[in-house]
Each structure stands twice: as C-alpha cells, then as structure tokens.
C-alpha positions in Angstrom: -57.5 -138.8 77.8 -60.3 -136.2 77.9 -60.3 -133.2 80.4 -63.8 -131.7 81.4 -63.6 -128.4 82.9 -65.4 -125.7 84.1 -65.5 -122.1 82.4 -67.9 -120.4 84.4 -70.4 -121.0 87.3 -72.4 -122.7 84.6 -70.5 -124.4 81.6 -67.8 -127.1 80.9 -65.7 -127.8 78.0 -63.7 -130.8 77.5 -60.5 -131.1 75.8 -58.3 -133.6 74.5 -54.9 -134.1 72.8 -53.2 -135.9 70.4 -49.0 -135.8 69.7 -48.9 -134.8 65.9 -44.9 -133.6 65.8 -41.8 -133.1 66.8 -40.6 -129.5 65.2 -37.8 -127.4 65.2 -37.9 -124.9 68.0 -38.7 -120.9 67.2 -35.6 -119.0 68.6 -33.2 -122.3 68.8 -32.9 -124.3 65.6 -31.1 -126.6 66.9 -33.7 -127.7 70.0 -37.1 -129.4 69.6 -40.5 -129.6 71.0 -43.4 -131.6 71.0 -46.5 -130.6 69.0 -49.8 -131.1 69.8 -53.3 -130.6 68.4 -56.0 -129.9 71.2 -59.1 -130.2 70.7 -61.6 -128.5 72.8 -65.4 -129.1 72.7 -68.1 -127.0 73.8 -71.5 -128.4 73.3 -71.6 -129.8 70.0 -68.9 -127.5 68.5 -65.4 -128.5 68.4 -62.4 -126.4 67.7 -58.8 -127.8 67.3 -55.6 -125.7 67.9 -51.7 -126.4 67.7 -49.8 -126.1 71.1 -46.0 -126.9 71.8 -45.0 -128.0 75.0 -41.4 -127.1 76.5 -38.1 -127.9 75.0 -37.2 -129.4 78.5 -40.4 -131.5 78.5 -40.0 -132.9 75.0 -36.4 -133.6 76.1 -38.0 -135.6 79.2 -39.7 -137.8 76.8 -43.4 -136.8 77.8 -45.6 -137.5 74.6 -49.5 -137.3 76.2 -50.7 -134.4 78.2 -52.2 -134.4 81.7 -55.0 -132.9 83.1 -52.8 -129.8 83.9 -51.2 -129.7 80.5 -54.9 -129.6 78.6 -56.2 -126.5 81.0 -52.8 -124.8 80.5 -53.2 -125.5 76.9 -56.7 -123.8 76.8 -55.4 -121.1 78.9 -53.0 -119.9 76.7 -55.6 -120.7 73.9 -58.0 -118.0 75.5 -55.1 -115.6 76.3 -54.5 -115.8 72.3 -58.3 -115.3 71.4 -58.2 -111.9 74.0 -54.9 -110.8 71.9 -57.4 -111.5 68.1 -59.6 -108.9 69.9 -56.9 -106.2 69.8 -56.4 -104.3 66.6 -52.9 -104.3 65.1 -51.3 -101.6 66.7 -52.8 -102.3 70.1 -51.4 -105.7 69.6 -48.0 -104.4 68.0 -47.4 -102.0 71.1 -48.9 -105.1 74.1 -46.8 -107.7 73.3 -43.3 -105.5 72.0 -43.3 -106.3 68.8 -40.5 -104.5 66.6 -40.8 -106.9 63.3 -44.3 -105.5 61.4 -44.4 -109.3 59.5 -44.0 -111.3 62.5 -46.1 -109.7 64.5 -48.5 -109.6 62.0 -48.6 -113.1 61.6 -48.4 -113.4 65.4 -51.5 -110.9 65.1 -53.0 -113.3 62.7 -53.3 -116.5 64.4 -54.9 -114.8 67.6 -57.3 -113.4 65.6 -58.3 -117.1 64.3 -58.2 -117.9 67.8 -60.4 -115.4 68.9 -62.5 -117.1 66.1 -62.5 -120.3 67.4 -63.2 -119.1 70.6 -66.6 -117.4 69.4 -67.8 -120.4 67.6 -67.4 -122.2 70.8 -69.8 -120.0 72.5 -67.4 -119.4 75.1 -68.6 -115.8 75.6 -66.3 -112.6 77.3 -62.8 -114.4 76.9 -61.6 -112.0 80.1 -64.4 -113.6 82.2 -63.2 -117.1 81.4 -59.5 -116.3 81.6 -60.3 -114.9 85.0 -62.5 -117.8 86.2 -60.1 -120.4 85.1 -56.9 -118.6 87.1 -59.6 -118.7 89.9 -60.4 -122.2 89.8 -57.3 -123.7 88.3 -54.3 -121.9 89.6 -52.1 -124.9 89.7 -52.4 -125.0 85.6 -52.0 -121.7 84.6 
C-alpha cells in the first residue's frame, strides 16, 4: 500500500512499507514490536528507514501500516533528520540524555536521517514538519 502526501503547497512524497521483524523491545526485554522498513520516495530518489510500531499494536496483531501509520512514520522520520542538524551537545542537552554512548549513537542515526532527508530534496525539515502537523493532525 503506497501513501502519497503532501510536504508543502507544492510537492508530494510517497511512502510505503514492508514488515521486516519482530524484535525485542528497547527498555522491556521481555516485550516485542513490529519492525518496519519505510520507504519514502521523492521524485526519483528513494530513501528507506527502520520504524517500530507500538508494543500494544504488535500485540494487536497489526502487520501492514495504514495511511496514518506511513505519515506518522515520516513524521517522526523528519523530527529525527531536525535532531542530525543539532551538534552533539545541543542534542545531548534537547533530548536529556545522561549516557554519552547512547546518545551518541542516538546522535548518530539522526544525523543519517538528516542525510536521507537532504538527498530527498525535501528542503527546511522545520517547514515540512510544520506543514505536515498543519495538514495531517490526525497522524502526528
């Protein structure tokens, strides 16, 4: 199932999904979640990123995402790109981080974000993270 949305006035993207895994969850070893890889496609560029849904959703059995799920899913993917653009310690003291190598690994993966975003073309990430809570309040 492909999801065409808006970014600005102007552009679309479309993403899609695929289930790849079900993996052990981050602060409960004990609990799982679904793991997807989303693609998103601007133009001719594609970029693909991992995103886990909710213990209680994998728990409900859902396997595909909707509509909602895929802009949610890019949401949080532009949220990460904004956090690449911070430098370390910006990033260190934003998000609370106490633990130098997990947030630095944390740090790391919004930087390839941030990446992924650019090659995308999707220009000022705070622009499109705006204009998607605009248009798409019920997903984000």
């Amino acid at each position: 199932m492909a999801t065409k949305i808006q970014i600005n006035d102007d552009e679309t993207v479309e993403i899609t999904s695929i289930l790849k895994d079900t993996v052990e969850g981050w602060v409960n070893k004990h609990e799982y979640n679904n793991l997807f890889a989303v693609t998103v496609q601007s133009g001719a560029v594609k970029e693909t990123f991992d995103y886990h849904i909710s213990i209680a959703d994998t728990n409900k059995g859902k396997r595909v995402l909707t509509d909602v799920d895929h802009i949610g899913a890019f949401y949080s993917f532009v949220g990460d790109g904004i956090a690449g653009l911070m430098d370390f310690e910006e990033f260190m003291d934003e998000f609370g981080y106490e633990d130098c190598r997990k947030g630095y690994r944390i740090h790391k993966a919004c930087e390839a974000a941030q990446k992924q975003c650019a090659r995308l073309g999707l220009g000022d990430l705070y622009a499109v993270s705006d204009y998607i809570q605009e248009k798409y309040p019920d997903a984000v």
